[in-house]
BAGU-458396 format. One record per residue (C-alpha): residue number from 1; x, y, z. Coordinates in Angstrom, 3 decimals. Last residue first. Layout:
N
- NUM,X,Y,Z
...
This chain:
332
- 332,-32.070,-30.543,-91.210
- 331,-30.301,-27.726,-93.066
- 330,-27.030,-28.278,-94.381
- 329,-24.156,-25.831,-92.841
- 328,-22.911,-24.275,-95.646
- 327,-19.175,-24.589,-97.053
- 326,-16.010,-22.590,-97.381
- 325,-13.837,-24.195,-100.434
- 324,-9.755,-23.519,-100.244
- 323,-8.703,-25.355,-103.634
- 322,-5.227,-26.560,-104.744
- 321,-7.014,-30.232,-105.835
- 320,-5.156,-31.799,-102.978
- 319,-7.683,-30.217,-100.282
- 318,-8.192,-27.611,-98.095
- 317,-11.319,-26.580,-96.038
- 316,-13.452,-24.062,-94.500
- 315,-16.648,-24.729,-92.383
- 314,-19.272,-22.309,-92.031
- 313,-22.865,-22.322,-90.066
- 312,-21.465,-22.354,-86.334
- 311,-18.573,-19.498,-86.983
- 310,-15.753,-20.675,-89.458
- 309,-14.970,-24.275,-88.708
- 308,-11.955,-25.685,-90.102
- 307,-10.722,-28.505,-92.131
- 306,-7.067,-29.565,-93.467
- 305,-5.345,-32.003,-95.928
- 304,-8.593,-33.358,-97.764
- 303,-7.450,-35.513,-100.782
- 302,-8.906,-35.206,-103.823
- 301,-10.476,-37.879,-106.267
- 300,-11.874,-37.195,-109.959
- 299,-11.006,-40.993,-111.077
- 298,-8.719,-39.299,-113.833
- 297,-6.299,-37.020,-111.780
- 296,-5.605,-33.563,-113.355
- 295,-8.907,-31.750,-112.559
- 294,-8.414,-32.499,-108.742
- 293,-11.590,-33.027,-107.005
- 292,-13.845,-30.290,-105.629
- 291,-14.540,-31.219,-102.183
- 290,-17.216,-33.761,-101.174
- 289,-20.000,-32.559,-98.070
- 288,-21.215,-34.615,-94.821
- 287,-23.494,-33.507,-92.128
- 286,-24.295,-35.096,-88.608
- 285,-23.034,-37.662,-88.599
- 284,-23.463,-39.900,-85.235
- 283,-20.711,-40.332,-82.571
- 282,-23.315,-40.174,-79.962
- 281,-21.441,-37.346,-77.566
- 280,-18.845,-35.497,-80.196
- 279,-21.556,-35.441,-82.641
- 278,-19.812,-35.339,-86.058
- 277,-19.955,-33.422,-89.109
- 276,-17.829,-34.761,-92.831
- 275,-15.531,-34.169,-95.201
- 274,-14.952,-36.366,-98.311
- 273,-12.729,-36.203,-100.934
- 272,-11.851,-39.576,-100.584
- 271,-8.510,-39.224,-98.867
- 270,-10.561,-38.031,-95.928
- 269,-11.970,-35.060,-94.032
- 268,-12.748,-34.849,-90.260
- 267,-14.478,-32.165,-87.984
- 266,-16.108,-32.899,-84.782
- 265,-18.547,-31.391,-82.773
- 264,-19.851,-30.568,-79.094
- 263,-16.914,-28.922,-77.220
- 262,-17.562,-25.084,-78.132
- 261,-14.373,-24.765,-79.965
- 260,-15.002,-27.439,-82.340
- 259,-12.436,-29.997,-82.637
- 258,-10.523,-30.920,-85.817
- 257,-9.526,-33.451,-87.703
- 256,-7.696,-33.960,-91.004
- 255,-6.750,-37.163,-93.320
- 254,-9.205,-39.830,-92.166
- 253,-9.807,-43.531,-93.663
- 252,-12.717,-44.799,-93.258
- 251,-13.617,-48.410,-92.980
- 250,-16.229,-51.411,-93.301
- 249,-18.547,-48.396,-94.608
- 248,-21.298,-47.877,-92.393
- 247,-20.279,-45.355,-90.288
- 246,-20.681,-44.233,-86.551
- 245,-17.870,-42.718,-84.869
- 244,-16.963,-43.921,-81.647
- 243,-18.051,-42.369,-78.148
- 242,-16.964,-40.784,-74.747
- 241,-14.204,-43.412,-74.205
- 240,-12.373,-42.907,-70.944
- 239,-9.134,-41.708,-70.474
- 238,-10.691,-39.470,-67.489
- 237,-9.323,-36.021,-68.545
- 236,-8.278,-36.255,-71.888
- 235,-11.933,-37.951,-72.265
- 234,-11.806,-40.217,-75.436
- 233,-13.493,-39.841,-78.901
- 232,-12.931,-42.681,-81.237
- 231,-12.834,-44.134,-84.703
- 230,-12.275,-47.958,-84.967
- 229,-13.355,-49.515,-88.274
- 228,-10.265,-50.512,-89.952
- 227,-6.812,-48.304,-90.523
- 226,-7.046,-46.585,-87.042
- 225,-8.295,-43.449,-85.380
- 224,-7.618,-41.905,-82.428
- 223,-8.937,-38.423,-81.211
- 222,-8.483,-36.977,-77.578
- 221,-11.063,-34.697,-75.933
- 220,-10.755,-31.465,-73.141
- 219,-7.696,-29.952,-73.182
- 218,-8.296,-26.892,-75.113
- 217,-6.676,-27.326,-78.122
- 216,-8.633,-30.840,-78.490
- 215,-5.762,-33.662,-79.358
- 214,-5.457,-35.195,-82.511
- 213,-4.657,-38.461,-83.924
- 212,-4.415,-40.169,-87.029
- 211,-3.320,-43.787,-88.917
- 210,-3.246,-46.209,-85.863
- 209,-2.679,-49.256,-87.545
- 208,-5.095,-52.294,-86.847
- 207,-7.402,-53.509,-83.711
- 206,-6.506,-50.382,-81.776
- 205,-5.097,-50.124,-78.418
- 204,-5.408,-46.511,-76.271
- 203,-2.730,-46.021,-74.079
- 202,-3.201,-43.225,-71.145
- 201,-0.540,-40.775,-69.434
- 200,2.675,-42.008,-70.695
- 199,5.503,-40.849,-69.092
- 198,8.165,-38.674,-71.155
- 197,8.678,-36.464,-68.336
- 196,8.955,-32.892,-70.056
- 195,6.746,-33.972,-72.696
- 194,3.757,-36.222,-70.752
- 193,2.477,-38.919,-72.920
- 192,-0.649,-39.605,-74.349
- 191,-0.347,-42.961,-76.723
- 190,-2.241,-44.851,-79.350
- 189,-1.216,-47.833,-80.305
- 188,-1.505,-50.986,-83.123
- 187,1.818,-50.750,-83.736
- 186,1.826,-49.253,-86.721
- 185,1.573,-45.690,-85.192
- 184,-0.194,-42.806,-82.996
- 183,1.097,-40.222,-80.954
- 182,-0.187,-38.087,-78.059
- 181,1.509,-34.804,-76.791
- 180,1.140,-33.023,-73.729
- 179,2.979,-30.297,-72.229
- 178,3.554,-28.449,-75.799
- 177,1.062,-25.076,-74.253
- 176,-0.973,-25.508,-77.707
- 175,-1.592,-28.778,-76.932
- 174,0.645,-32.019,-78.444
- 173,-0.417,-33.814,-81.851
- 172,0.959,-36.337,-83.852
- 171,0.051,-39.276,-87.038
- 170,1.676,-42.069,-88.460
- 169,5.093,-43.321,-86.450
- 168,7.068,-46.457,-87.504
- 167,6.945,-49.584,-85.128
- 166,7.562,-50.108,-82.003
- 165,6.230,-47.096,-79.682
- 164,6.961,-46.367,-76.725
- 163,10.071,-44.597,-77.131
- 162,9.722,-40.629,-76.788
- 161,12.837,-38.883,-77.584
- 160,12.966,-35.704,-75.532
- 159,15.141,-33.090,-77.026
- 158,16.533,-29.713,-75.238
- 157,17.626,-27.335,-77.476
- 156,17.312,-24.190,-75.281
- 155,14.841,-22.239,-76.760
- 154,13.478,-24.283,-78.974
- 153,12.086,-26.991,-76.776
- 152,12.029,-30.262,-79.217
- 151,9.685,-33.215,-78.580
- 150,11.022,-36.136,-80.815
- 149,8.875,-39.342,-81.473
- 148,10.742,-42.431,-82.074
- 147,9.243,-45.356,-84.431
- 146,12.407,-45.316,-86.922
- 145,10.047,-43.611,-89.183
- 144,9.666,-40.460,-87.342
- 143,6.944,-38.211,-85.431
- 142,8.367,-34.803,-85.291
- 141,7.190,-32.109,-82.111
- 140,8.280,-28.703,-81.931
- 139,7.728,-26.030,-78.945
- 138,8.132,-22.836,-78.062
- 137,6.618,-21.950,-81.995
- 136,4.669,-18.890,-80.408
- 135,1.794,-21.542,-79.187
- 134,2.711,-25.316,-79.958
- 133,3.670,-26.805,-83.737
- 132,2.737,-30.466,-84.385
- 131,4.783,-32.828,-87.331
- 130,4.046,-36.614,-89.152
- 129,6.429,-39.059,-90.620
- 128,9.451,-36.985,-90.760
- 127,12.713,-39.728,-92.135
- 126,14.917,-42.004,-89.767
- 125,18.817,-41.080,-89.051
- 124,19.630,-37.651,-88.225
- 123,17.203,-34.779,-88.791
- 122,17.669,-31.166,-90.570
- 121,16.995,-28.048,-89.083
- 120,15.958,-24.811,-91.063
- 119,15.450,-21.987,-88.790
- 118,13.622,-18.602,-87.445
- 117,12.339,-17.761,-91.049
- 116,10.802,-14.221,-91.698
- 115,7.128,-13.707,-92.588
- 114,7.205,-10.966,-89.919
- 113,3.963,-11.662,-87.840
- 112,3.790,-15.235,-89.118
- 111,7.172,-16.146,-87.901
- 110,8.190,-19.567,-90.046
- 109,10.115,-22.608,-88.344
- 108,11.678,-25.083,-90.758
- 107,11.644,-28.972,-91.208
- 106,14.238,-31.159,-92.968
- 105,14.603,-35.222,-93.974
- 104,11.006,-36.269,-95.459
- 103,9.431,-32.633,-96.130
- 102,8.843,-30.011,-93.503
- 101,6.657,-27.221,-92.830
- 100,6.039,-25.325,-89.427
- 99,4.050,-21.984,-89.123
- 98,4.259,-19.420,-86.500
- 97,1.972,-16.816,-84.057
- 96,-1.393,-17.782,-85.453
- 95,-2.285,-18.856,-81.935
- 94,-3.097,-22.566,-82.249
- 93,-0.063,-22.546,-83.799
- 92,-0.101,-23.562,-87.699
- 91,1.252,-26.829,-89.118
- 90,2.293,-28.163,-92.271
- 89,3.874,-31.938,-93.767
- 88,4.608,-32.850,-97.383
- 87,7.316,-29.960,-98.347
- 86,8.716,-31.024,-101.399
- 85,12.356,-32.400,-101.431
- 84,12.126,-35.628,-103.334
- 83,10.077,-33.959,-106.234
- 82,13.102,-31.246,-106.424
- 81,14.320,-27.763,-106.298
- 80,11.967,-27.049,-103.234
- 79,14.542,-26.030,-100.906
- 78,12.257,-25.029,-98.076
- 77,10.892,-21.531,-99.791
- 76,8.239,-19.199,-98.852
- 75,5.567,-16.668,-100.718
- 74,3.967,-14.910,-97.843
- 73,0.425,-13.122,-97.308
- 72,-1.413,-13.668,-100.426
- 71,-4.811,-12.740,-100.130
- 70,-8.401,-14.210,-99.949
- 69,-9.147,-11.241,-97.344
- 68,-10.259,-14.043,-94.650
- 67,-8.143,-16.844,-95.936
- 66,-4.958,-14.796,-95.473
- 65,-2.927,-17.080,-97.231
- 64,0.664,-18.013,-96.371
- 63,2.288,-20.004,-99.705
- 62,5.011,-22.177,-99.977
- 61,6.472,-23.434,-103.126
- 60,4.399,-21.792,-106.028
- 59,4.825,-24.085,-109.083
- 58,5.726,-27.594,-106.664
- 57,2.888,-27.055,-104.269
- 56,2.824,-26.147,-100.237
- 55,-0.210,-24.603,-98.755
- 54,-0.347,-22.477,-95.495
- 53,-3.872,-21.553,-94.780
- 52,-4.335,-18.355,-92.367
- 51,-7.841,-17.130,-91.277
- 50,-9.618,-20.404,-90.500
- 49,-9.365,-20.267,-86.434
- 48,-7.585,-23.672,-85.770
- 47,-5.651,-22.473,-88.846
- 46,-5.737,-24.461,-91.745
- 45,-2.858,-26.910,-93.277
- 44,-1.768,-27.905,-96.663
- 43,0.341,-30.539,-98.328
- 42,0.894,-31.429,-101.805
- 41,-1.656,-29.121,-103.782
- 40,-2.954,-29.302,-107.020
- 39,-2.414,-28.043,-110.885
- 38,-1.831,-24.069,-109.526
- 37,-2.632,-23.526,-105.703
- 36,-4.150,-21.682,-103.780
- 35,-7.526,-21.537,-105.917
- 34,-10.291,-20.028,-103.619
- 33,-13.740,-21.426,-103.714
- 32,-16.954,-19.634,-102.193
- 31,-20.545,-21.386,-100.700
- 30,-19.272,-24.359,-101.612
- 29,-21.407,-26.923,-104.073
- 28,-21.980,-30.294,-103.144
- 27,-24.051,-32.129,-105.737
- 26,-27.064,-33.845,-103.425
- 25,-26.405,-36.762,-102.507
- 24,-28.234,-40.002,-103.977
- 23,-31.173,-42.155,-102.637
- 22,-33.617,-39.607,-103.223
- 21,-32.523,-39.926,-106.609
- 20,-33.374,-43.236,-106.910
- 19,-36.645,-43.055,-105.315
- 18,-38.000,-40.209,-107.326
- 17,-36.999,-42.228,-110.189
- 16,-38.567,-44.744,-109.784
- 15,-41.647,-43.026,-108.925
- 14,-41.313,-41.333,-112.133
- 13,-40.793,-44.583,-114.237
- 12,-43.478,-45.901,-112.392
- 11,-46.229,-43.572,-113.018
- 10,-45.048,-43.761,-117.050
- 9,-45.884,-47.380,-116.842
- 8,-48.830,-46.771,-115.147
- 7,-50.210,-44.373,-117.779
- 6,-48.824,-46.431,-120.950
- 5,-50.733,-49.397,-119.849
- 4,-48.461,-52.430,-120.786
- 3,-49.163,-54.304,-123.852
- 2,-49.098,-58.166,-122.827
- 1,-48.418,-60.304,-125.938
């Protein structure tokens, strides 16, 4: 029998150790927490600045926070008198002027300013898959089941189907001016179209679904994203591809994105809880942080509806679990 030196073993256990919990991520822990919402959150969306958050849940309908003074602007209602009629979808301008929410079959235009409604709207045939607000709520955009996407000018009614698509929409976007709007679905595509034409501008093809896309408020980068392992950054200028995300997993599945206003990073959070730092130019992360997951749920998961960056250090986010977190830059 072979006694082992109690010295060495005890050096190994340590360096073990050491090792193993190098290995692991550190516990995330925001900077500040803000419940919004009582037993979880159904939808949610930030502001591309982070002050407002609107948050829809079945105790407190819908809610307007003023993120920055952690106060309750609005309470709001969309007919939320049952499970089937919760509002699942939320947008903010890109200049705080209105809010849109809808649920499967209605959507309805909010004035931030005066808190006041300026309509409810229901839609014919196919259900709202996915929804985009431009500047001073001139503009509407729905992404549908039937495949169509609607761009709606509110002023005068006028409604541009969009048709290139063949298969149920997933994910929209159009700038904050509503003159360009891309779309993503199950077939496969990715499109930029023109909304007072209907043309399409570039097509991006994906090896699977397209599950989200997003458009840089300032004109300058298109996201697409699909149901595998292709995550990329395009030129809204050229078409061209600047870079695709790089990840080890065979896939990632993303819930929010957003653009940093200074052109270099990007934003994302996932069904997973996760939320994590890109470089616009390589692709590469940068930083990555885990939300607080819903109590409720079993397998501690959340689902991140919205991110934000808050200055250069500070990113803000929303998830399923009813939480707003605000989180640290990691040093590097």
């Amino acid at each position: 029998m072979i006694k082992c030196n109690n010295k060495l073993t005890l050096l190994f256990i340590c360096l073990f150790s050491l090792l193993n919990s190098a290995c692991q991520p550190a516990e995330d822990k925001p900077v500040q927490r803000w419940q919004h919402a009582t037993d979880g959150a159904y939808a949610a969306n930030i502001s591309n600045d982070g002050k407002y958050s609107v948050v829809s849940s079945i105790y407190h309908g819908l809610s307007l926070w003023d993120i920055e003074e952690n106060a309750l602007k609005y309470s709001w209602s969309q007919q939320q008198d049952s499970s089937d009629n919760l509002v699942l979808l939320a947008d903010i301008s890109n200049n705080n002027s209105h809010a849109l929410t809808a649920n499967r079959e209605a959507f309805s235009l909010w004035n931030i300013a005066t808190g006041q409604s300026e309509g409810y709207w229901k839609v014919r045939e196919s259900t709202i898959r996915d929804i985009a607000l431009s500047n001073n709520g001139d503009f509407i955009l729905l992404g549908k089941s039937n495949g169509t996407v609607v761009h709606i000018t509110m002023s005068n009614g006028r409604r541009l189907e969009f048709l290139g698509h063949t298969e149920k929409i997933n994910a929209v976007d159009m700038l904050p001016n509503g003159r360009i709007a891309i779309s993503g679905g199950n077939d496969y595509v990715a499109y930029v179209w023109d909304t007072e034409s209907g043309q399409v501008i570039y097509r991006f093809n994906h090896p699977s679904r397209v599950t989200m896309v997003a458009l840089d408020p300032k004109g300058r980068f298109a996201f697409t994203a699909d149901s595998k392992k292709s995550s990329n950054i395009w030129d809204l200028k050229t078409g061209k591809r600047i870079s695709q995300l790089q990840y080890y997993n065979r896939h990632e599945i993303f819930s929010s994105v957003r653009f940093s206003d200074d052109g270099t990073q990007l934003l994302t959070g996932a069904p997973t809880r996760k939320v994590s730092l890109w470089s616009i130019l390589t692709g590469e992360r940068l930083d990555s942080w885990r939300v607080t997951p819903k109590e409720s749920i079993r397998a501690a998961g959340a689902v991140v509806y919205s991110v934000a960056f808050r200055g250069k250090n500070q990113i803000i986010t929303e998830s399923s679990s009813g939480y707003a977190e605000l989180w640290q830059r990691k040093s590097r």
